[in-house]
C-alpha positions as a Markdown table, in Angstrom:
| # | Residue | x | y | z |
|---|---|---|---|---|
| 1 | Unk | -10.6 | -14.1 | 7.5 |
| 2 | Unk | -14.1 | -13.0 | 9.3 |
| 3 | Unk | -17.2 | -13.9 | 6.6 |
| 4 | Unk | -19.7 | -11.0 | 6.5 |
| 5 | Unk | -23.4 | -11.3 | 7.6 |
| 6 | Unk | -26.1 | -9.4 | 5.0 |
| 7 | Unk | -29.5 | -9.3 | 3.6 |
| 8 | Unk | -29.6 | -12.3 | 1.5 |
| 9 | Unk | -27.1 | -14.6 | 2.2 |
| 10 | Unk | -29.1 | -17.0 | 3.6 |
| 11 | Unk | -31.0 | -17.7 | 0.2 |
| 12 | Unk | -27.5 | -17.1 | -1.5 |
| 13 | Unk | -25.7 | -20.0 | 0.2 |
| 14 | Unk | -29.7 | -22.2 | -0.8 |
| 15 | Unk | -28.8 | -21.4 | -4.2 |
| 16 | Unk | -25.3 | -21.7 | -4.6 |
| 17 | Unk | -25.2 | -25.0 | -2.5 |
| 18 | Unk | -27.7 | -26.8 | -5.1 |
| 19 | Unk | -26.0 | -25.4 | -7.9 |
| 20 | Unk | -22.8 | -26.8 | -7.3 |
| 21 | Unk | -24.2 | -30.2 | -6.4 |
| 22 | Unk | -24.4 | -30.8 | -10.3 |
| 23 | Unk | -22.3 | -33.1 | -11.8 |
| 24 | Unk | -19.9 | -31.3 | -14.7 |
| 25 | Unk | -18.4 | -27.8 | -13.9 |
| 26 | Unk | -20.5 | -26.6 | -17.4 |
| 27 | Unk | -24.1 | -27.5 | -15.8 |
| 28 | Unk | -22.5 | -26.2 | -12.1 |
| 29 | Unk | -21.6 | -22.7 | -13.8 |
| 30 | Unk | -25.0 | -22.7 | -15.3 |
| 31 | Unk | -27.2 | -23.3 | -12.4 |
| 32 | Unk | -24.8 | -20.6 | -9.9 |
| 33 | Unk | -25.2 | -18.2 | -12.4 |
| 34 | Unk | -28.6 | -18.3 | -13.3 |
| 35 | Unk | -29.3 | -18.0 | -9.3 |
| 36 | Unk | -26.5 | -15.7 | -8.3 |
| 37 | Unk | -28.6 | -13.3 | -11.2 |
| 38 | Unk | -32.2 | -13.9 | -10.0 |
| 39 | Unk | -31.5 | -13.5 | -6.8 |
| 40 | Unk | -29.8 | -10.0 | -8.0 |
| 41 | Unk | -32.4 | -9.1 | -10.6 |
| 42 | Unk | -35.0 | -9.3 | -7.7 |
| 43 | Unk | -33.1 | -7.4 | -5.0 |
| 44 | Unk | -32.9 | -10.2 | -2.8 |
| 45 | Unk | -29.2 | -9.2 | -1.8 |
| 46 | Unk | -28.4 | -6.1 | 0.4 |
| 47 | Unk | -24.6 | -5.7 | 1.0 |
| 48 | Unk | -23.4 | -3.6 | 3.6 |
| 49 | Unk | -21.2 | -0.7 | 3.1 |
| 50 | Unk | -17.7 | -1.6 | 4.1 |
| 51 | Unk | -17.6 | -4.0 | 1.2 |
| 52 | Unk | -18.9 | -1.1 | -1.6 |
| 53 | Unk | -15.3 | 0.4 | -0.8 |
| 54 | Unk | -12.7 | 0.0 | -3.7 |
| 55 | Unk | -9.0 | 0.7 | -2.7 |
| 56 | Unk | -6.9 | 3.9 | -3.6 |
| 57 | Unk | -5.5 | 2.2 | -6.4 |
| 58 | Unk | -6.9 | -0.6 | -6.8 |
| 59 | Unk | -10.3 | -2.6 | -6.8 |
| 60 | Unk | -11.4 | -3.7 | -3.4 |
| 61 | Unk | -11.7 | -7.8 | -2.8 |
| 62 | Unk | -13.9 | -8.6 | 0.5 |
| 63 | Unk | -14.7 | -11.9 | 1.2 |
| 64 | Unk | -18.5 | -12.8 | 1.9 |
| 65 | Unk | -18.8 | -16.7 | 2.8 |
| 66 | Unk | -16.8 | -19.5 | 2.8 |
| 67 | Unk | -18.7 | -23.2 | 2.2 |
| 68 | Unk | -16.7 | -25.6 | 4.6 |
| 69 | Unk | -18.7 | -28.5 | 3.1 |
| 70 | Unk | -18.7 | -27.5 | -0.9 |
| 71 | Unk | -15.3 | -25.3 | -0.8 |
| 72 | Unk | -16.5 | -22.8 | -2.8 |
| 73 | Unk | -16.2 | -18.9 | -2.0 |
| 74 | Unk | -18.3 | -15.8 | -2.6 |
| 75 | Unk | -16.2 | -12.5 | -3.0 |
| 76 | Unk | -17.6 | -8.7 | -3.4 |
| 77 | Unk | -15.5 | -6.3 | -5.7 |
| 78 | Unk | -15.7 | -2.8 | -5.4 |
| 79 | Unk | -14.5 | -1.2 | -8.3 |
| 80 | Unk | -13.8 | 3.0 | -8.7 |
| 81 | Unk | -14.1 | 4.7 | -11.7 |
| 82 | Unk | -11.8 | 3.4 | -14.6 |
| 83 | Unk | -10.5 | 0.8 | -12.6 |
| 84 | Unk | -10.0 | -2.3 | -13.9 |
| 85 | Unk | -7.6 | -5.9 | -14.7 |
| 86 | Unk | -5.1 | -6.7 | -16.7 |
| 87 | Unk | -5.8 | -9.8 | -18.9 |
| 88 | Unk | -5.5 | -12.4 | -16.0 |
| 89 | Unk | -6.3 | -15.9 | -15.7 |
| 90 | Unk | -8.3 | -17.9 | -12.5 |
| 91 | Unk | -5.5 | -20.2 | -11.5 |
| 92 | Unk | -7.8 | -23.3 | -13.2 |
| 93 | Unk | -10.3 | -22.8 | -10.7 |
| 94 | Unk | -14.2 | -21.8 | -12.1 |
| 95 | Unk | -16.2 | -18.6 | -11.5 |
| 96 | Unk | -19.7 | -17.0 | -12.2 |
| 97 | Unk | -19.3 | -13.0 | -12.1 |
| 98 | Unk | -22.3 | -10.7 | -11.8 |
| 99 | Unk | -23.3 | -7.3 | -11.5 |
| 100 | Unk | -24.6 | -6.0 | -8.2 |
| 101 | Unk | -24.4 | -2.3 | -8.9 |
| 102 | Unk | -22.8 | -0.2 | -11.6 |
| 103 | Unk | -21.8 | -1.5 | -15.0 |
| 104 | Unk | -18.5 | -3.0 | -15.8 |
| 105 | Unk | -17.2 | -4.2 | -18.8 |
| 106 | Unk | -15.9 | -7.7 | -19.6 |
| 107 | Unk | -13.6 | -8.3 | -22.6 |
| 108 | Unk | -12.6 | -12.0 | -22.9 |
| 109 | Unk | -9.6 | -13.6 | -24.3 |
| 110 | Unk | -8.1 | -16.4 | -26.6 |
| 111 | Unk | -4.6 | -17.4 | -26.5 |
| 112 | Unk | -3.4 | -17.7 | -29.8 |
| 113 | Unk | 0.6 | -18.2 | -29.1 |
| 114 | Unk | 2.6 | -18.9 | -26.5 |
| 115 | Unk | 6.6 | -18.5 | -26.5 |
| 116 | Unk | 8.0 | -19.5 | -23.1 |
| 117 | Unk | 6.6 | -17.2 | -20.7 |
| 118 | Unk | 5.5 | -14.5 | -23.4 |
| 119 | Unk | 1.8 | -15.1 | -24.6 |
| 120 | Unk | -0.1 | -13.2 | -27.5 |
| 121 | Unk | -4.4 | -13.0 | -26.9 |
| 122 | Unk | -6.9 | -12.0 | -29.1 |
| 123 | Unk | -10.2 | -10.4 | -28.1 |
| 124 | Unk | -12.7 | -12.6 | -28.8 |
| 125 | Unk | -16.3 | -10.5 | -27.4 |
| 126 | Unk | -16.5 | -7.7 | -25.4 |
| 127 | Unk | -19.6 | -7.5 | -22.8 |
| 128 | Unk | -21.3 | -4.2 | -21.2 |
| 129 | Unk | -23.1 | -5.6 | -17.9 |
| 130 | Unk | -25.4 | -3.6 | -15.4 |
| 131 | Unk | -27.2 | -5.2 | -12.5 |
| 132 | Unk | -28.6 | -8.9 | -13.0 |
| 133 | Unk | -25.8 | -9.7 | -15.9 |
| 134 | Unk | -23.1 | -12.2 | -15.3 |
| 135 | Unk | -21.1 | -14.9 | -17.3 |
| 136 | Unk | -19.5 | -17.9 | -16.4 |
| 137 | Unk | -15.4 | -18.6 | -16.8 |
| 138 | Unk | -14.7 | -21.9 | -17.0 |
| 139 | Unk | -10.8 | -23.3 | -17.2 |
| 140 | Unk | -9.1 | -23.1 | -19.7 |
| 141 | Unk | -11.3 | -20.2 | -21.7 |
| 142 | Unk | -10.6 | -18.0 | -18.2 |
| 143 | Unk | -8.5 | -14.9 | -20.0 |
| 144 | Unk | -10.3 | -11.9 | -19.2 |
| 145 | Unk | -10.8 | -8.0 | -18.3 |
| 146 | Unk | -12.9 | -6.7 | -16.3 |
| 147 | Unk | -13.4 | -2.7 | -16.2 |
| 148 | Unk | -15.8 | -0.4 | -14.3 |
| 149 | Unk | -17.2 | 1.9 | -16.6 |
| 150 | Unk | -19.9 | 3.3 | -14.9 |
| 151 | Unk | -20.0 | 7.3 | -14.7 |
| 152 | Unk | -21.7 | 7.4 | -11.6 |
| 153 | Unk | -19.4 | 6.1 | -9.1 |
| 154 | Unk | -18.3 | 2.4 | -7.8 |
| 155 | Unk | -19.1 | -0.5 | -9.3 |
| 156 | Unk | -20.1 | -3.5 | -7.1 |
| 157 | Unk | -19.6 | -7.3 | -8.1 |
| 158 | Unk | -19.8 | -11.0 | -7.1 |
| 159 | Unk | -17.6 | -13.4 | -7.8 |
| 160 | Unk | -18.4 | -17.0 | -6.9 |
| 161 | Unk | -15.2 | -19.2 | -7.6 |
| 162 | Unk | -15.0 | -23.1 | -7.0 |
| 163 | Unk | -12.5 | -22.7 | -4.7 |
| 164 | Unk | -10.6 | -20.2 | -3.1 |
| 165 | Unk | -8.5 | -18.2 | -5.2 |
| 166 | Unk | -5.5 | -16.4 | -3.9 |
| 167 | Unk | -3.4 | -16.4 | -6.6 |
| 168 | Unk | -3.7 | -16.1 | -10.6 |
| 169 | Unk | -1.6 | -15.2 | -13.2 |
| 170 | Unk | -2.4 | -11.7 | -14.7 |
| 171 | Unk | 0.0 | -10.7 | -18.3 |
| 172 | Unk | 1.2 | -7.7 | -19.1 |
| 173 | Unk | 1.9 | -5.9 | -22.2 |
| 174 | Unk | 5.4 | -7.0 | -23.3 |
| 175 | Unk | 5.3 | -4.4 | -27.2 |
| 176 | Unk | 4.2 | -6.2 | -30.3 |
| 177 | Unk | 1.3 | -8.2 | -29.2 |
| 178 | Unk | 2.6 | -9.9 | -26.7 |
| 179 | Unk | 2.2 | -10.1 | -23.2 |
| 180 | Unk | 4.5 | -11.2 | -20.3 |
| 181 | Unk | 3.3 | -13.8 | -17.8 |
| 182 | Unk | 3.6 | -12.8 | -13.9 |
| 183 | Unk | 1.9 | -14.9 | -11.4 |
| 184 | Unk | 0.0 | -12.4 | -8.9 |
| 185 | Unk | -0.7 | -13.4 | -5.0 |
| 186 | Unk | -4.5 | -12.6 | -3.9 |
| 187 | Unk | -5.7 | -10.9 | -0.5 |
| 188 | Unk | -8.5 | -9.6 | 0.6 |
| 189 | Unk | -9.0 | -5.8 | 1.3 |
């Protein structure tokens, strides 16, 4: 998969390098997120247009750079109006999310009971974030939503995972609570 070249990444990969030469996945989180933000916040990242496109029915998932020495991956998600997750998991791998453009809404998850392959979750916060606003997931507290809800158009974020991830588990509504586990295989658009 080709990595795409724009304004920014340069600084991006400065950033995101030293942050994930900490020592504990809690302090690497910290430090990518704190970066991936500023460097947001201060318009210091340009993406170009072919990865602001969502798909027809779906969110669109473009890959940006790849660390061969670190492993970790940056990924751009173009989001249309109202679309959004189902609860969903990482796959035990970490990731900072943030805002480029647009506002999306994050609503994050505790499991409270699992029966065989049927789970129940309970909301446990619910987060409105524009440009320069991210949070951190880190295994196992990874259950989560993510929703554009921006009336102006597409939503743009960044997703900066500790590996790559091409496949999570995403759970659907099962009736009374519960939700149904089906593992879901990642591409990117």
């Amino acid at each position: 998969m080709q990595q795409v070249t724009f304004t920014g990444i340069d600084r991006l990969v400065e950033v995101l390098d030293r942050g994930v030469a900490r020592q504990d996945t809690a302090s690497i989180t910290r430090e990518v997120k704190d970066g991936l933000c500023g460097l947001i916040r201060e318009g210091g990242i340009e993406l170009p247009p072919q990865v602001q496109r969502p798909g027809q029915d779906s969110y669109g998932r473009h890959l940006l750079y790849r660390s061969d020495e670190h492993g970790y991956v940056v990924v751009a998600m173009a989001w249309g109006p109202g679309q959004g997750t189902p609860v969903h998991d990482h796959a035990g791998v970490w990731c900072v999310e943030a805002v480029c453009k647009g506002e999306m809404t994050v609503v994050q998850y505790d499991l409270v009971e699992r029966d065989g392959e049927r789970f129940r979750f309970e909301p446990q916060g619910t987060v409105q974030s524009g440009p320069g606003a991210g949070g951190a997931l880190i295994p196992p507290f990874d259950y989560h939503t993510l929703a554009n809800t921006w009336n102006e158009g597409v939503s743009i974020t960044l997703h900066v995972y500790g590996r790559d991830l091409d496949r999570c588990a995403i759970f659907e509504p099962a009736g009374d609570g519960w939700h149904q586990r089906r593992f879901k295989d990642l591409a990117y658009s």
